[in-house]
N, C-alpha and C positions, 0 to 999 in steps of 0.2 A: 504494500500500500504506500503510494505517496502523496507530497502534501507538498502545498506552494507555499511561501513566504517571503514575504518585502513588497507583497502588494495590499496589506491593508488598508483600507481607505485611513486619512488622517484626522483627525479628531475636527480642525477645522472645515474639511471637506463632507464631512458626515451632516453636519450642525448647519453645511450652506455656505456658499463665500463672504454673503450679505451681511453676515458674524462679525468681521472684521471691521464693516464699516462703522458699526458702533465704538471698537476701542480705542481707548489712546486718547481721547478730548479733552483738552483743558477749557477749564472756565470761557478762558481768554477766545479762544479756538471758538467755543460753540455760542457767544457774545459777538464775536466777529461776526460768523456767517448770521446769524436771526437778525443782526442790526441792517447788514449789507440786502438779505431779503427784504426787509419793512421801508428801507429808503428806494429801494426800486419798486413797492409795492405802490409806494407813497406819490413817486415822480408818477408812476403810472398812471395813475387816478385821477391826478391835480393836473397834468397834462392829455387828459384822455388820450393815452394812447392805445392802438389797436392792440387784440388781445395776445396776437403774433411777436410781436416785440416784448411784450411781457414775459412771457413763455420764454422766448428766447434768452432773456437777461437772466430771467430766474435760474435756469438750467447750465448758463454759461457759468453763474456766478457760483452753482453747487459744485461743476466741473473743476474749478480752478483751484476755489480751497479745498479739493481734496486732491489736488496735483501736489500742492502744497504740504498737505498731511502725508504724501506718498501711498494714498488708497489706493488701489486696482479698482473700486468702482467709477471712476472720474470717468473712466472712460463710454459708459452709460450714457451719462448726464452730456458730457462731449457728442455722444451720436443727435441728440435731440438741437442739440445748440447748434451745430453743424449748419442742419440741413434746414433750420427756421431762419437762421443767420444768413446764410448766402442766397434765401431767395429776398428777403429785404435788403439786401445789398443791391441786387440785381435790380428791383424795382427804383432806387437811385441811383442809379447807372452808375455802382461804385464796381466795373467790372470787376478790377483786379481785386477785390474782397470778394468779392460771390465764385472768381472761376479757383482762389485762394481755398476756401472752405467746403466749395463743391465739388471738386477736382483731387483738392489733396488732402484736406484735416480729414472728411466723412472716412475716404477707403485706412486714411492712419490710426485711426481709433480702434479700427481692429490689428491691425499690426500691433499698436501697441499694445492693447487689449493679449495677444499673445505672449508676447515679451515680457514684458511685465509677471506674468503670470508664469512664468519658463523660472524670476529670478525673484520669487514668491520668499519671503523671509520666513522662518519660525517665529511662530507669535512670542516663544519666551525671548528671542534676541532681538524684541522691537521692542527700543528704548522708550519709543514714543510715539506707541500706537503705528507705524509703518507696516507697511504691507512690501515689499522692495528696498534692494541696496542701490545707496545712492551713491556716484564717481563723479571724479575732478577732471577735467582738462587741464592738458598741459600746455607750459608758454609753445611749443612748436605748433601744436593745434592751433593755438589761439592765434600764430604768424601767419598759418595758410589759411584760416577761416577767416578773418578780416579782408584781406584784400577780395578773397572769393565774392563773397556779401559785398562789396561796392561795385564789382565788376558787373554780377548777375542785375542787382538795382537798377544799374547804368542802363544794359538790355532790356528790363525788362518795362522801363518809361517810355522807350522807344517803342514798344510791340502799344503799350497804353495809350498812346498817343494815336496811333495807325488806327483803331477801335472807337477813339472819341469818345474816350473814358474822361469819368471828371477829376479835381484834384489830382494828376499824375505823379509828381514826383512825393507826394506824401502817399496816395495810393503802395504808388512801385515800393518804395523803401516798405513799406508797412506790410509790406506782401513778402517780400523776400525773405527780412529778418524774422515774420514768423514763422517761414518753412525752416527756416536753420533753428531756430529755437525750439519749433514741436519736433525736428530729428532727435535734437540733444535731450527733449524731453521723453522722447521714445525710447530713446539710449540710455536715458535715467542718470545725466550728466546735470550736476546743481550748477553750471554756470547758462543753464537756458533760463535758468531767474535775471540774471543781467540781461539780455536780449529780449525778456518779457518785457521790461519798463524800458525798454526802448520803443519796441513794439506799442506800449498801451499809450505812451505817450503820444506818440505820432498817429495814434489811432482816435486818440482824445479831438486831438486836433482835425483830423480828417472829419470826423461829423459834427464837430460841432461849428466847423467852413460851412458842411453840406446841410444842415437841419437852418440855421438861420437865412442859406441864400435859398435855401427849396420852399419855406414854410412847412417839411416835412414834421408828422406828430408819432416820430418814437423815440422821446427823448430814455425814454427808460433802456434802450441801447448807450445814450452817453455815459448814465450812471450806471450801468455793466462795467463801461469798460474803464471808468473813474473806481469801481471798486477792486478791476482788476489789478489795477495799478499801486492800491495799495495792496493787494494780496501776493504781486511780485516780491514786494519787497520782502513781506515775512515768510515766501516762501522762500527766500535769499537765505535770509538766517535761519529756517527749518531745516533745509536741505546741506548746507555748509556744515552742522551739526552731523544730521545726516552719514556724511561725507567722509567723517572723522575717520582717520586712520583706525583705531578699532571698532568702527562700523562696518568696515567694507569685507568682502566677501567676494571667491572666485564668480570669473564673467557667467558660469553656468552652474546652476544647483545642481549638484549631486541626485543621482535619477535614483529609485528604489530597484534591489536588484532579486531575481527572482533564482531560490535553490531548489533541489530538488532532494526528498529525504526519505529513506525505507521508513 
């Protein structure tokens, strides 16, 4: 008679993924997101905006601070934001944000969605509540990444412009650095929190140009991306933590192996 072993399901996986997304909250943490919900709840109401853009922020806004926490469900909340996000893009002829989010974030959310979950932490070696180990770039990365990121920008206000797209060179730039900051974040690199606040910033600006010259009513998309912006930053110092040389962990978890026994 034989018998297998190293494939018991884990304690976590028995209980559900969705487990996870409860631990690890600080005060602070679950005060952020309920305040960051109730002021987009709030813009929304007092600016009547349609119920699409609401949707959209709220979901954007649960995505982020759990990129932040280093959840694996961000990615969720990410599929919903996506795809509500770049058809209102679309409808203010913000091309490069709509073909940005409908082209590349939607199919990355399950990439990442995999990854992620490939480099799954044990819950007793999450310091703080993490789901994922999180890695640094190095100065030589950071030499070839820079100039890449101005190069592609460069090209890619040129293609925006051929389209008659609006805002281009805030568009182009705001488009590019988030594809290099959602890779790093796929990759689970904490220095895609510096290219986030570059990103939110120039994203700030880009609708709050387009909502005042359109008379457009979502504003509850500015204060998304007004509270993404402070959510970079603490996911800066979360993830740097994170990062810490006794946090990290090889590139691939260890697979469960399977013996065979009289």
């Amino acid at each position: 008679m034989s018998n297998l072993r190293g494939f018991e399901p884990e304690p976590q996986q028995s209980t559900g993924r969705w487990v996870s997304l409860a631990r690890g909250w600080t005060a602070f943490e679950i005060a952020w997101l309920a305040s960051a919900t109730v002021v987009i709840t709030l813009v929304s109401i007092l600016m009547k905006d349609n119920w699409l853009g609401f949707v959209s922020a709220v979901s954007g806004v649960l995505c982020v601070v759990l990129v932040a926490k280093g959840k694996i469900a961000n990615f969720f909340f990410g599929i919903v934001q996506t795809v509500t996000y770049a058809y209102i893009a679309y409808a203010y002829q913000l091309y490069g944000e709509a073909m940005l989010n409908a082209l590349f974030f939607l199919p990355v959310q399950f990439v990442g969605l995999y990854l992620w979950t490939r480099h799954r932490k044990n819950p007793q070696n999450a310091s703080r509540g993490e789901d994922v180990y999180a890695k640094r770039l190095t100065g030589r990365q950071w030499a070839i990444l820079v100039p890449v990121i101005l190069v592609v920008s460069a090209a890619y206000a040129v293609l925006l412009t051929q389209i008659g797209a609006q805002q281009v060179r805030m568009d182009s730039a705001a488009v590019v650095v988030s594809v290099f900051a959602q890779i790093l974040m796929t990759l689970r690199y904490a220095e895609q929190w510096i290219m986030w606040m570059v990103v939110n910033v120039l994203t700030i600006a880009l609708w709050l140009v387009t909502l005042t010259t359109t008379g457009g009513g979502d504003w509850a998309i500015l204060a998304m991306w007004c509270a993404y912006l402070v959510n970079s930053v603490y996911g800066w110092l979360n993830w740097r933590r994170l990062a810490a040389p006794t946090a990290t962990a090889p590139d691939v978890a260890p697979r469960p192996r399977a013996t065979a026994g009289a």
